[in-house]
GUSELUM-270479 format. One record per residue (C-alpha): x, y, z; chain; residue number from 0; residue in one letter. Coordinates in nm, 2 decimals, decimal comma. Example, Ala and Ser with C-alpha at 12.3 -4.5 7.8 and 13.67 -1.06 7.14 Angstrom:
2
<nulum u="1,23" v="-0,45" w="0,78" mol="A" seq="0" type="A"/>
<nulum u="1,37" v="-0,11" w="0,71" mol="A" seq="1" type="S"/>
END
This chain:
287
<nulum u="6,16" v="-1,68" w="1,49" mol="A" seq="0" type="X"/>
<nulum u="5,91" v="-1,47" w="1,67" mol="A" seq="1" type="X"/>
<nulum u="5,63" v="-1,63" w="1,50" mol="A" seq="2" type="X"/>
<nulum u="5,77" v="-1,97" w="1,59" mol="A" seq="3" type="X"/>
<nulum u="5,80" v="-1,92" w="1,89" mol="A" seq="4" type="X"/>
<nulum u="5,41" v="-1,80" w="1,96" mol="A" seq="5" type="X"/>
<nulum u="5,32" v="-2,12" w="1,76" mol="A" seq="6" type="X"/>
<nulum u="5,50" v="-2,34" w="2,04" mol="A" seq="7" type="X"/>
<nulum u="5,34" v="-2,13" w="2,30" mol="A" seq="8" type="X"/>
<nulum u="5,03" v="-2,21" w="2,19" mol="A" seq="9" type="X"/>
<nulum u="5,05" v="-2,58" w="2,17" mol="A" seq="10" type="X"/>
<nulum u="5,22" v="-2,57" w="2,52" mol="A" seq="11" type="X"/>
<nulum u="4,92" v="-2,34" w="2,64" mol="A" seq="12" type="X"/>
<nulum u="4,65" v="-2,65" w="2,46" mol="A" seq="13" type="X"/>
<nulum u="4,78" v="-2,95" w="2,65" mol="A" seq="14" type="X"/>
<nulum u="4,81" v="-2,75" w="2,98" mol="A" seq="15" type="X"/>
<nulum u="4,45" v="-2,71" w="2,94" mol="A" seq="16" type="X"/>
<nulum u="4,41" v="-3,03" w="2,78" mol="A" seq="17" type="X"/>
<nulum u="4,59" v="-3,20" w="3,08" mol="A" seq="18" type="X"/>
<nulum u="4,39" v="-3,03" w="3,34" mol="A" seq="19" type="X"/>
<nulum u="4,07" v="-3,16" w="3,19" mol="A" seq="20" type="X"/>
<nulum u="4,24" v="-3,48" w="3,25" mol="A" seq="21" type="X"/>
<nulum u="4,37" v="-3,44" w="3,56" mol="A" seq="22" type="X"/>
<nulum u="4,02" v="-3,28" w="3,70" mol="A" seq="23" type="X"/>
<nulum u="3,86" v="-3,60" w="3,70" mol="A" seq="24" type="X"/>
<nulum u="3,56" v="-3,63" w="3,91" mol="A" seq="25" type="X"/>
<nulum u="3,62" v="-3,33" w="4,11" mol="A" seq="26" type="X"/>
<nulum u="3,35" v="-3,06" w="4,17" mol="A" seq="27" type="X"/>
<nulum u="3,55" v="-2,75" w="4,26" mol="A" seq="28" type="X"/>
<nulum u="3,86" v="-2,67" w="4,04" mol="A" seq="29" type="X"/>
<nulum u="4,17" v="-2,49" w="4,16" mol="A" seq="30" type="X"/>
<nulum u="4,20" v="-2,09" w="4,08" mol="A" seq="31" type="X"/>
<nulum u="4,45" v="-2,19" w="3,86" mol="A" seq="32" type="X"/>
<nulum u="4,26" v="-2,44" w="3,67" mol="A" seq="33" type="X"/>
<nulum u="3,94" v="-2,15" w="3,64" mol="A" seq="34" type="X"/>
<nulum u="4,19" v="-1,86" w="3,53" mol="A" seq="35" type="X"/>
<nulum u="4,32" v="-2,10" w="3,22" mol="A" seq="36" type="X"/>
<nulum u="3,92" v="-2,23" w="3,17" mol="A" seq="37" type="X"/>
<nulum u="3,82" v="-1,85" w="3,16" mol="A" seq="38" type="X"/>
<nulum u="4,08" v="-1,75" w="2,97" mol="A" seq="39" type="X"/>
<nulum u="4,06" v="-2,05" w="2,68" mol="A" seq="40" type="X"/>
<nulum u="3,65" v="-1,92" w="2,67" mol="A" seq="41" type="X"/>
<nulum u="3,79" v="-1,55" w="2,64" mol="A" seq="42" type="X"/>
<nulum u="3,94" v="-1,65" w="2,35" mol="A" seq="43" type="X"/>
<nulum u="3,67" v="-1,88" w="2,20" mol="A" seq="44" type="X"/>
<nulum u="3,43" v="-1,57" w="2,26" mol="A" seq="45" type="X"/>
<nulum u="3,61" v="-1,32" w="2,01" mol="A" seq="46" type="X"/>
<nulum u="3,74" v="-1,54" w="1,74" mol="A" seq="47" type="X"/>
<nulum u="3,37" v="-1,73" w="1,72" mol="A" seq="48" type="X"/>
<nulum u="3,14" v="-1,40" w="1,73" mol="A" seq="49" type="X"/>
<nulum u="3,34" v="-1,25" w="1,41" mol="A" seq="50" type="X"/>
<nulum u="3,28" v="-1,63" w="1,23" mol="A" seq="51" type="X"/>
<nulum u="2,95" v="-1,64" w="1,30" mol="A" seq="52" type="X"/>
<nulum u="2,92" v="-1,26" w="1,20" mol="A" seq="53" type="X"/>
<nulum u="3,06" v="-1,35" w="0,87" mol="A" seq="54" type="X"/>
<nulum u="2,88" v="-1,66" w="0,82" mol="A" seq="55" type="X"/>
<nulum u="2,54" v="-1,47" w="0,82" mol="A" seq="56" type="X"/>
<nulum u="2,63" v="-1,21" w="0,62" mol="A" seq="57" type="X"/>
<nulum u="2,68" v="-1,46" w="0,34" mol="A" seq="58" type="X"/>
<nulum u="2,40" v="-1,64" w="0,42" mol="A" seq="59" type="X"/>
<nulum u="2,20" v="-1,31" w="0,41" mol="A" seq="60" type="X"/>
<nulum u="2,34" v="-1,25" w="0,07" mol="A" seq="61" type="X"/>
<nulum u="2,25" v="-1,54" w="-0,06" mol="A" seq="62" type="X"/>
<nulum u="1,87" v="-1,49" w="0,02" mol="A" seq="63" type="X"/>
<nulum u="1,84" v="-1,14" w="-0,14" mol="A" seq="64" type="X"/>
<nulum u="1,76" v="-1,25" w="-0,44" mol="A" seq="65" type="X"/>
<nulum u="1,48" v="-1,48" w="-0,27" mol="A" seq="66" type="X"/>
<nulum u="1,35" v="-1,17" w="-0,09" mol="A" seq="67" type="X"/>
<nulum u="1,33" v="-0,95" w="-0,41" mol="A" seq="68" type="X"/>
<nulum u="1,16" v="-1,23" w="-0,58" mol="A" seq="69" type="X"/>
<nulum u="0,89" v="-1,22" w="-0,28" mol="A" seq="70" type="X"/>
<nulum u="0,85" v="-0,93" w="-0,29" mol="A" seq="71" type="X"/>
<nulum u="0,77" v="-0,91" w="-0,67" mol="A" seq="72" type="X"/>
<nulum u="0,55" v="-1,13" w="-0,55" mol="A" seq="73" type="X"/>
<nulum u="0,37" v="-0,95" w="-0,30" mol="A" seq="74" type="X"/>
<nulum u="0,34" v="-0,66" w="-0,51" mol="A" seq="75" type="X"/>
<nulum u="0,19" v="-0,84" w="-0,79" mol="A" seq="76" type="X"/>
<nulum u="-0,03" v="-0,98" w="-0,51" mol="A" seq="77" type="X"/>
<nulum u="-0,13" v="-0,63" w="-0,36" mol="A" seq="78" type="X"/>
<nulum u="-0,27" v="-0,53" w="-0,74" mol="A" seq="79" type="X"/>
<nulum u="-0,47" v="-0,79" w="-0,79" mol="A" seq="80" type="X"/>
<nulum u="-0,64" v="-0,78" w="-0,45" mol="A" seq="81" type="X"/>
<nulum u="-0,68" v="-0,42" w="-0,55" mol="A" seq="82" type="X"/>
<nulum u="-0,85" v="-0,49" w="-0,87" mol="A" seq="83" type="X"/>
<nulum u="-1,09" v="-0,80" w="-0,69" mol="A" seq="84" type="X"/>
<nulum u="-1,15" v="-0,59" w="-0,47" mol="A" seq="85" type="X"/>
<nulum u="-1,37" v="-0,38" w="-0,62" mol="A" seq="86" type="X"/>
<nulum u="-1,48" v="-0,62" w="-0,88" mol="A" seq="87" type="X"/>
<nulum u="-1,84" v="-0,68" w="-0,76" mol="A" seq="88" type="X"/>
<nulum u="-2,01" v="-0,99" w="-0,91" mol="A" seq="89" type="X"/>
<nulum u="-2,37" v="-0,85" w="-0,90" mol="A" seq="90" type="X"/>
<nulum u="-2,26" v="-0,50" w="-1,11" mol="A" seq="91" type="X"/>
<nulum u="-2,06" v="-0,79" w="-1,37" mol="A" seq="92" type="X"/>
<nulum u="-2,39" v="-0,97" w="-1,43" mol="A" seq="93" type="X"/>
<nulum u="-2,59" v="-0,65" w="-1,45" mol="A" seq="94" type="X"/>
<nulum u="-2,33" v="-0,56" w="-1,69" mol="A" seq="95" type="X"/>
<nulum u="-2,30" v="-0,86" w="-1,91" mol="A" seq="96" type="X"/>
<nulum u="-2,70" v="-0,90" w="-1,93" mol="A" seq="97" type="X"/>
<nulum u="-2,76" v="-0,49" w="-2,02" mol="A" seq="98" type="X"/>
<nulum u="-2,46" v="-0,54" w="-2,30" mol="A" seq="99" type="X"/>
<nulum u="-2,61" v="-0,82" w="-2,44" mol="A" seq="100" type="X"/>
<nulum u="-2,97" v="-0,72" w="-2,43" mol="A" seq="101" type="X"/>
<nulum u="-2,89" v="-0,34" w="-2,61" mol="A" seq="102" type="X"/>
<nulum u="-2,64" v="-0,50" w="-2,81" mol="A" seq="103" type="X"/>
<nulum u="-2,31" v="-0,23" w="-2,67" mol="A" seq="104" type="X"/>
<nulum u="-2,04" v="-0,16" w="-2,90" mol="A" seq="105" type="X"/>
<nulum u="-1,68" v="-0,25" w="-2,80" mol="A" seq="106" type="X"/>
<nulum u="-1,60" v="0,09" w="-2,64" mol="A" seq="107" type="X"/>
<nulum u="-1,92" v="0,09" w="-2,48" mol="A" seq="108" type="X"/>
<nulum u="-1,82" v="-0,26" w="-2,30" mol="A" seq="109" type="X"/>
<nulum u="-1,45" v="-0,19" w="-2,23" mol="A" seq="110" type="X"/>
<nulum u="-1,62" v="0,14" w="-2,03" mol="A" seq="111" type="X"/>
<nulum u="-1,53" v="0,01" w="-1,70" mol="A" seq="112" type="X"/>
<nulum u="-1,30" v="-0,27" w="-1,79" mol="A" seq="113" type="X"/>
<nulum u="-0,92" v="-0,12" w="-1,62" mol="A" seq="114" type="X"/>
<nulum u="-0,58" v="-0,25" w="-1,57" mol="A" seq="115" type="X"/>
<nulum u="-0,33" v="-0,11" w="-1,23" mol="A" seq="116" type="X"/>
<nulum u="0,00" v="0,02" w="-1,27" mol="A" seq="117" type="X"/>
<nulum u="0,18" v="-0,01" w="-0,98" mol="A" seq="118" type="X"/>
<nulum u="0,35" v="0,34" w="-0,94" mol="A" seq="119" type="X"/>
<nulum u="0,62" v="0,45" w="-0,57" mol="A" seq="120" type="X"/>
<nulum u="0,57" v="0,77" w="-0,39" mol="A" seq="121" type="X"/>
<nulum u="0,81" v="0,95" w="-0,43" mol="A" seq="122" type="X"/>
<nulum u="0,76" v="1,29" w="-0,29" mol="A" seq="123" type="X"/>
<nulum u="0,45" v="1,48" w="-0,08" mol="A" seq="124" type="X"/>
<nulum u="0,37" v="1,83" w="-0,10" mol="A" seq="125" type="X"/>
<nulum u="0,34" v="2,02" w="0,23" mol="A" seq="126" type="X"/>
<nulum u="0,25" v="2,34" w="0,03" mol="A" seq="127" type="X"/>
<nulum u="-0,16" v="2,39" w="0,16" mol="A" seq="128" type="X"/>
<nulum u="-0,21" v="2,59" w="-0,19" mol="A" seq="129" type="X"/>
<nulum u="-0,05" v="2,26" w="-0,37" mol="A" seq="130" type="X"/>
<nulum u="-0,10" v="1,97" w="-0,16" mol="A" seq="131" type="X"/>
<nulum u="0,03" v="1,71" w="-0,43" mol="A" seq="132" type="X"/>
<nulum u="0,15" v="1,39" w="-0,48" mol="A" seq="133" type="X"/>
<nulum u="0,40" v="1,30" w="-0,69" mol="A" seq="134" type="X"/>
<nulum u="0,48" v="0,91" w="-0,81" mol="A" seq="135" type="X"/>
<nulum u="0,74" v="0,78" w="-1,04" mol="A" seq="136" type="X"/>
<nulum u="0,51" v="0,69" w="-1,36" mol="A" seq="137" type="X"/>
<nulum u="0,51" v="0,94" w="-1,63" mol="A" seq="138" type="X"/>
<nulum u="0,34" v="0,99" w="-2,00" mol="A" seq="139" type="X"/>
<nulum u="0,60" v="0,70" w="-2,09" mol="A" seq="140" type="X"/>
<nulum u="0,42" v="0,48" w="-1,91" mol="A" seq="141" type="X"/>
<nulum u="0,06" v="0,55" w="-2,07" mol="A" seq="142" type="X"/>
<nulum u="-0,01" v="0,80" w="-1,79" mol="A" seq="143" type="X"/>
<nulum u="-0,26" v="1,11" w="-1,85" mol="A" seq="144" type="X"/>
<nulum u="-0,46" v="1,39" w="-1,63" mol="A" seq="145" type="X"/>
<nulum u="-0,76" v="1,28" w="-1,47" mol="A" seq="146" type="X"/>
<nulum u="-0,65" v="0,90" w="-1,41" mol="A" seq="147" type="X"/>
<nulum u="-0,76" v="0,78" w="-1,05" mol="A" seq="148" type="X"/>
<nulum u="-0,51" v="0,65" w="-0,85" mol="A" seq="149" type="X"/>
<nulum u="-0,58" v="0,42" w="-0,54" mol="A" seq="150" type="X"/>
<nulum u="-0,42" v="0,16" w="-0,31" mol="A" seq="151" type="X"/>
<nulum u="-0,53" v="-0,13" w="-0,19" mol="A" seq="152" type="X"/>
<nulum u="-0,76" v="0,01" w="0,12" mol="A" seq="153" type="X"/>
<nulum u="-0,95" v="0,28" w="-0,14" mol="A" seq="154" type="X"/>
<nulum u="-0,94" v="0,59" w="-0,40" mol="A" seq="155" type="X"/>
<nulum u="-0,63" v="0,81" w="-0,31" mol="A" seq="156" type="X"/>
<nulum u="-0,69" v="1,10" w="-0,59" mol="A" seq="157" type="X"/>
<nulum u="-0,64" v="1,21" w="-0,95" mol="A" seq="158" type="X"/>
<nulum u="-0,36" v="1,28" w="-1,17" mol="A" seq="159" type="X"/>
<nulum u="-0,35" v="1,62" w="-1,21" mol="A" seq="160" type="X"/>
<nulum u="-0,03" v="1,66" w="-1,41" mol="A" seq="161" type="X"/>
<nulum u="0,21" v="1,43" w="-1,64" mol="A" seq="162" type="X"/>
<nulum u="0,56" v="1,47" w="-1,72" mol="A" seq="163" type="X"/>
<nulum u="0,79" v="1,21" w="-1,90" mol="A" seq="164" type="X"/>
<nulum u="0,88" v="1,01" w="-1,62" mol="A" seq="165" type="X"/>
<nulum u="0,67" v="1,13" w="-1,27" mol="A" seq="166" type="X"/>
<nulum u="0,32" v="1,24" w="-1,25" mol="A" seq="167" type="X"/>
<nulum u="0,16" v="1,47" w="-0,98" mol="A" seq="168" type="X"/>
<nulum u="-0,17" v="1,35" w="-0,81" mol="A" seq="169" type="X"/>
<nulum u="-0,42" v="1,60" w="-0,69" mol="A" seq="170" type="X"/>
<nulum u="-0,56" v="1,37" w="-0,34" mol="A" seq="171" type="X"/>
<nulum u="-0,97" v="1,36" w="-0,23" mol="A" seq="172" type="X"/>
<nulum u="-0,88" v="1,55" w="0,12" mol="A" seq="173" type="X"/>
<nulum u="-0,83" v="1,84" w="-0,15" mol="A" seq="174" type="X"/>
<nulum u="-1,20" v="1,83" w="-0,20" mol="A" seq="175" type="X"/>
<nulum u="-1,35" v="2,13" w="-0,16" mol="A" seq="176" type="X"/>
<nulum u="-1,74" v="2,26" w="-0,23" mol="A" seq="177" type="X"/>
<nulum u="-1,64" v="2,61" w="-0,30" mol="A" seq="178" type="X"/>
<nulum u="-1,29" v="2,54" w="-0,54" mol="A" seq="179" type="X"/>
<nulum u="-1,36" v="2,60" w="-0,91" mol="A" seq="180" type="X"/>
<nulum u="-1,14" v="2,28" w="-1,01" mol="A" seq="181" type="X"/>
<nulum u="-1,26" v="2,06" w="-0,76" mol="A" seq="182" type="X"/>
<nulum u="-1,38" v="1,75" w="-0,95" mol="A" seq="183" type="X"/>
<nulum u="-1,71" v="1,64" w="-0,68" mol="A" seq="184" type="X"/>
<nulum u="-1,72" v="1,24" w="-0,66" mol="A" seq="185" type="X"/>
<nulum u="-2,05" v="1,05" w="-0,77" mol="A" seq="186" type="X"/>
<nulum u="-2,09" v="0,82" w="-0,49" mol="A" seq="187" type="X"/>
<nulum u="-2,35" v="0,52" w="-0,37" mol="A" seq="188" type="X"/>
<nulum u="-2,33" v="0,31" w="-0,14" mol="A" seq="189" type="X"/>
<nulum u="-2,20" v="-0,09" w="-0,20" mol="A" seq="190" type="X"/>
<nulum u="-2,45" v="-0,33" w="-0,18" mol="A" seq="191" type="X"/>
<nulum u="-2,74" v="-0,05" w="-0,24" mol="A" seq="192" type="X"/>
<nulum u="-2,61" v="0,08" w="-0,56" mol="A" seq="193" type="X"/>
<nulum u="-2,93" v="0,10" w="-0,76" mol="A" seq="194" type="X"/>
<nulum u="-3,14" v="0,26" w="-0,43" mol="A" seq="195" type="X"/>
<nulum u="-2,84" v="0,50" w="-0,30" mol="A" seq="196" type="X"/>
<nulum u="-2,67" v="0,81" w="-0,43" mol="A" seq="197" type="X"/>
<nulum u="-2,49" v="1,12" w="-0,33" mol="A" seq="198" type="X"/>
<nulum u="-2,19" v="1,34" w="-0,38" mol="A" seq="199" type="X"/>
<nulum u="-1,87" v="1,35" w="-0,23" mol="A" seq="200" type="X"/>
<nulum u="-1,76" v="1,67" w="-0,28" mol="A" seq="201" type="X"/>
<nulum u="-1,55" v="1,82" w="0,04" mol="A" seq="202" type="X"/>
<nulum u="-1,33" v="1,71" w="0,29" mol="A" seq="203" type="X"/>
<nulum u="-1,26" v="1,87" w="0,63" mol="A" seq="204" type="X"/>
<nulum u="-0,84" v="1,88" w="0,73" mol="A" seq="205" type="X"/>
<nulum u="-0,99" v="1,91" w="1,12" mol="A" seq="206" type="X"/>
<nulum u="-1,14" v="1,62" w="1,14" mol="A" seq="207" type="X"/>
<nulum u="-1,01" v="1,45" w="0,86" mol="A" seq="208" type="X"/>
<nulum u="-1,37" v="1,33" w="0,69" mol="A" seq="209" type="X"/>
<nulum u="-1,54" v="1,36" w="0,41" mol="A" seq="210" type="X"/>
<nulum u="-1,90" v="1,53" w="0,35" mol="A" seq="211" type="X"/>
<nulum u="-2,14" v="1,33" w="0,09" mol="A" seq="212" type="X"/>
<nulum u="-2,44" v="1,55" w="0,00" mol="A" seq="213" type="X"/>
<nulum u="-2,76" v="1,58" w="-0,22" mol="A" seq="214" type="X"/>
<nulum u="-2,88" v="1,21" w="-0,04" mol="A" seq="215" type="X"/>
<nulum u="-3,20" v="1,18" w="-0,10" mol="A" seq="216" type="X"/>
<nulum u="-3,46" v="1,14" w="0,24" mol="A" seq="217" type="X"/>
<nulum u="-3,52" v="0,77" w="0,15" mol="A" seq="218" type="X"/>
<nulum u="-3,21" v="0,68" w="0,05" mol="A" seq="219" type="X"/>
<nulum u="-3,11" v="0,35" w="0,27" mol="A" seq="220" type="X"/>
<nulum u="-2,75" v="0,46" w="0,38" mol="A" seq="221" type="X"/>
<nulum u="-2,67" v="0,37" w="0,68" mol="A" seq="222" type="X"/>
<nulum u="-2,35" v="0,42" w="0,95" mol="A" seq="223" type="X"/>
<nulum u="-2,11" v="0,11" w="0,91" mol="A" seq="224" type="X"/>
<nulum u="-2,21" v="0,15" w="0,50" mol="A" seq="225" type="X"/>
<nulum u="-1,90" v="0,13" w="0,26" mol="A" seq="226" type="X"/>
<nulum u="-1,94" v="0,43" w="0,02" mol="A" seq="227" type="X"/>
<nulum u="-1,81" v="0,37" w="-0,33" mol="A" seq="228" type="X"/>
<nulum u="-1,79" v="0,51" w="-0,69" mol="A" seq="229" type="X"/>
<nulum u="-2,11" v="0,54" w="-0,92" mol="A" seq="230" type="X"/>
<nulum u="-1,94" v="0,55" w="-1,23" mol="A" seq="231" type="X"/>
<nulum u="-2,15" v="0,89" w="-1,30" mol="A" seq="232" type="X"/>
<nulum u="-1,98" v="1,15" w="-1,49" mol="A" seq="233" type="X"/>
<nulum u="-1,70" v="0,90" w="-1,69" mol="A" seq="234" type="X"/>
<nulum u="-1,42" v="1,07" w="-1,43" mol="A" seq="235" type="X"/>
<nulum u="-1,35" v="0,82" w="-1,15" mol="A" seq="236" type="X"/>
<nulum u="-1,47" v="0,48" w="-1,28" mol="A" seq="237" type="X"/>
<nulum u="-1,73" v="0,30" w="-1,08" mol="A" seq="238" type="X"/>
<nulum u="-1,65" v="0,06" w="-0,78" mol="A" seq="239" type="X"/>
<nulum u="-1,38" v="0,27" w="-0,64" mol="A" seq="240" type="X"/>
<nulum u="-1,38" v="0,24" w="-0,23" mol="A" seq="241" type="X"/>
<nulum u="-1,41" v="0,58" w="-0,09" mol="A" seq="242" type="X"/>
<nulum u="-1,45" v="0,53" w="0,27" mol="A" seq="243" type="X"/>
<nulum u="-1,74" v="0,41" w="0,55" mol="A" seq="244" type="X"/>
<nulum u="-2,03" v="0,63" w="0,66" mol="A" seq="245" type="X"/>
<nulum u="-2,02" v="0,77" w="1,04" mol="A" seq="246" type="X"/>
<nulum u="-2,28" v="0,95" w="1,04" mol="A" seq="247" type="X"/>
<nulum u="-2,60" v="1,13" w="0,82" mol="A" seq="248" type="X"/>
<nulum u="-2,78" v="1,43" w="0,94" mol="A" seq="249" type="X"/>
<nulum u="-3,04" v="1,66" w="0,74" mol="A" seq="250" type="X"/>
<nulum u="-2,86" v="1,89" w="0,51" mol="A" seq="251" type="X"/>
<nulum u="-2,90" v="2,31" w="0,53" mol="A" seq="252" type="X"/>
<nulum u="-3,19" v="2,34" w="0,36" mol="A" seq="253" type="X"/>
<nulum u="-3,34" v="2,04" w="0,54" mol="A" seq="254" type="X"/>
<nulum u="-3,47" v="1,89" w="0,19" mol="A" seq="255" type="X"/>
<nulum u="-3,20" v="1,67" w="0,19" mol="A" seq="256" type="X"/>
<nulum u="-2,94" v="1,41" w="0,41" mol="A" seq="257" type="X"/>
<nulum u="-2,53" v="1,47" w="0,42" mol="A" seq="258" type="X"/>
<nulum u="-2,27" v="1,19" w="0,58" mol="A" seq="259" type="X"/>
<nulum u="-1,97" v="1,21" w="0,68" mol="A" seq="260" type="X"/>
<nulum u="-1,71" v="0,95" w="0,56" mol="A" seq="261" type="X"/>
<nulum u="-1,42" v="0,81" w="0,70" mol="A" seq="262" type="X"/>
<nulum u="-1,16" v="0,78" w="0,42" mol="A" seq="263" type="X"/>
<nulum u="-1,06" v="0,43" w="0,37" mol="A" seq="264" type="X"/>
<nulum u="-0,69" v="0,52" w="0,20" mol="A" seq="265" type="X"/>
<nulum u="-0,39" v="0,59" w="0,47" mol="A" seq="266" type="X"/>
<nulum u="-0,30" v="0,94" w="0,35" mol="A" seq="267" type="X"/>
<nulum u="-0,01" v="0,93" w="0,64" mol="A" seq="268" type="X"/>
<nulum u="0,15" v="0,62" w="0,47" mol="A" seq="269" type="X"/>
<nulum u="0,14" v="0,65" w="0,13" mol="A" seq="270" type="X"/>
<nulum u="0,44" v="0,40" w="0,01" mol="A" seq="271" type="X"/>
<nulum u="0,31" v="0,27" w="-0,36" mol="A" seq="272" type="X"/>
<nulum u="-0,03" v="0,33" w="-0,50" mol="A" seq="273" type="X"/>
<nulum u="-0,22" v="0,19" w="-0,81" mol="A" seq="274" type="X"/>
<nulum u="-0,27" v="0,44" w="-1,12" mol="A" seq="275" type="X"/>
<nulum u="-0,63" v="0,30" w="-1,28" mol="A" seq="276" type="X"/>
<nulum u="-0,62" v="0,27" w="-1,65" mol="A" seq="277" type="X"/>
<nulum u="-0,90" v="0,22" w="-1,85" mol="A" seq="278" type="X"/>
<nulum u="-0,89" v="0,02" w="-2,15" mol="A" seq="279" type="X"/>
<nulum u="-0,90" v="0,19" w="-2,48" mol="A" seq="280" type="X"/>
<nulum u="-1,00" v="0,07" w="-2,84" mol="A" seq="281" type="X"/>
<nulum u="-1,03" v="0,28" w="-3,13" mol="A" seq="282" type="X"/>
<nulum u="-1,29" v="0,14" w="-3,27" mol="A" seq="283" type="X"/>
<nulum u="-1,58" v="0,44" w="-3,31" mol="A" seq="284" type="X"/>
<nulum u="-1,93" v="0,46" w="-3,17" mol="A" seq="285" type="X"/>
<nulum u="-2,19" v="0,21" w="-3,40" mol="A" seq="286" type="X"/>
END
């Protein structure tokens, strides 16, 4: 009975309204009457429309997930290739193919700087100043092992430095110290000048936040602006890695050579997902 009687109540309260829109007609002002049953109709319009239209785009937000995970599969996939051409240089690939060829390489010896990227998530960062690590979420199950570089998209990040099943730790560059017995220095050069440039990037400063390249010789053509990369010296962090750009050189201590400083080219403040580098391996032996 109750609910009866607030159905009639309703359809009495719609052609009241609906008999006022009539009955306005041409007029320009309405009666306070007419505005209180216009503003109340809106009122009502206003909370039972919102929690619709609330409820519509949810569904329609559901429905795109799996658009948006797809993209962003994408992206990623995107991210490691860019990674990889980026530090592809054509003239090193020719210089490459036409040494290879003319001193007739092994396999191993032409799968040297041939890598694949693993994309691997941060998952944690150390604080600790006497372990400043990094840890992702690719482990020895994944092919991981000590002493792989790890990089993102903008330039060299670190090394893995230790390897459980499932998460690995990675020792990062801005733990690059001159006078630490483990610090493993980084053969450098400079891109575009590799065969006329060459140094070592072996400490990092956590006041300014640069890195020092020594041993550059007094002729060596580095300039400020320069983007310093890998050598490839020393089979540890494989060639064509981007460290960082050059600031600034000055004459070393002994005056007999030049140092830089570099300007790291990874964001160590936003570390999100990086690239573990793994080098391709054969088993065939030395010829």
């Amino acid at each position: 009975m109750r609910n009866r009687r607030m159905f009639v109540l309703m359809i009495v309260f719609i052609l009241f309204v609906a008999v006022m829109g009539f009955s306005i007609g041409d007029r320009k002002k309405l009666t306070w009457p007419e505005n209180f049953a216009l503003d109340s109709t809106s009122f009502v319009q206003q909370w039972l429309y919102r929690p619709a239209g609330y409820v519509a785009g949810l569904f329609q937000d559901l429905s795109n997930l799996h658009n948006i995970y797809k993209e962003n599969e994408e992206l990623r996939i995107a991210a490691a290739a860019y990674a990889r051409d980026s530090i592809k240089f054509n003239r090193i690939d020719a210089e490459n193919k036409r040494l290879q060829e003319k001193l007739n390489f092994t396999e191993r010896q032409k799968k040297l700087y041939d890598y694949n990227y693993l994309i691997a998530q941060v998952v944690a960062v150390s604080q600790d100043p006497y372990d400043e690590t990094i840890r992702i979420n690719l482990g020895s199950k994944d092919g991981i092992k000590t002493n792989m570089v790890v990089v993102t998209d903008k330039g060299l990040v670190g090394l893995v430095s230790h390897v459980d099943p499932f998460f690995s730790s990675v020792m990062p560059i801005t733990k690059l110290s001159d006078t630490a017995p483990d610090t493993k220095a980084i053969a450098a050069t400079v891109f575009g000048k590799e065969t006329d440039s060459f140094g070592i990037v072996d400490t990092y400063d956590p006041e300014t936040g640069k890195l020092y390249m020594s041993k550059i010789s007094e002729h060596d053509p580095l300039s400020k602006g320069d983007t310093i990369i890998t050598s490839g010296l020393g089979n540890v962090f494989p060639r064509g890695m981007v460290i960082g750009t050059v600031d600034s050189s000055q004459v070393g201590d002994f005056g007999l050579t030049y140092t830089a400083t570099i300007t790291p080219a990874a964001d160590f403040d936003h570390l999100t997902e990086v690239f573990v580098v793994q080098p391709a391996e054969t088993g065939e032996s030395e010829k």
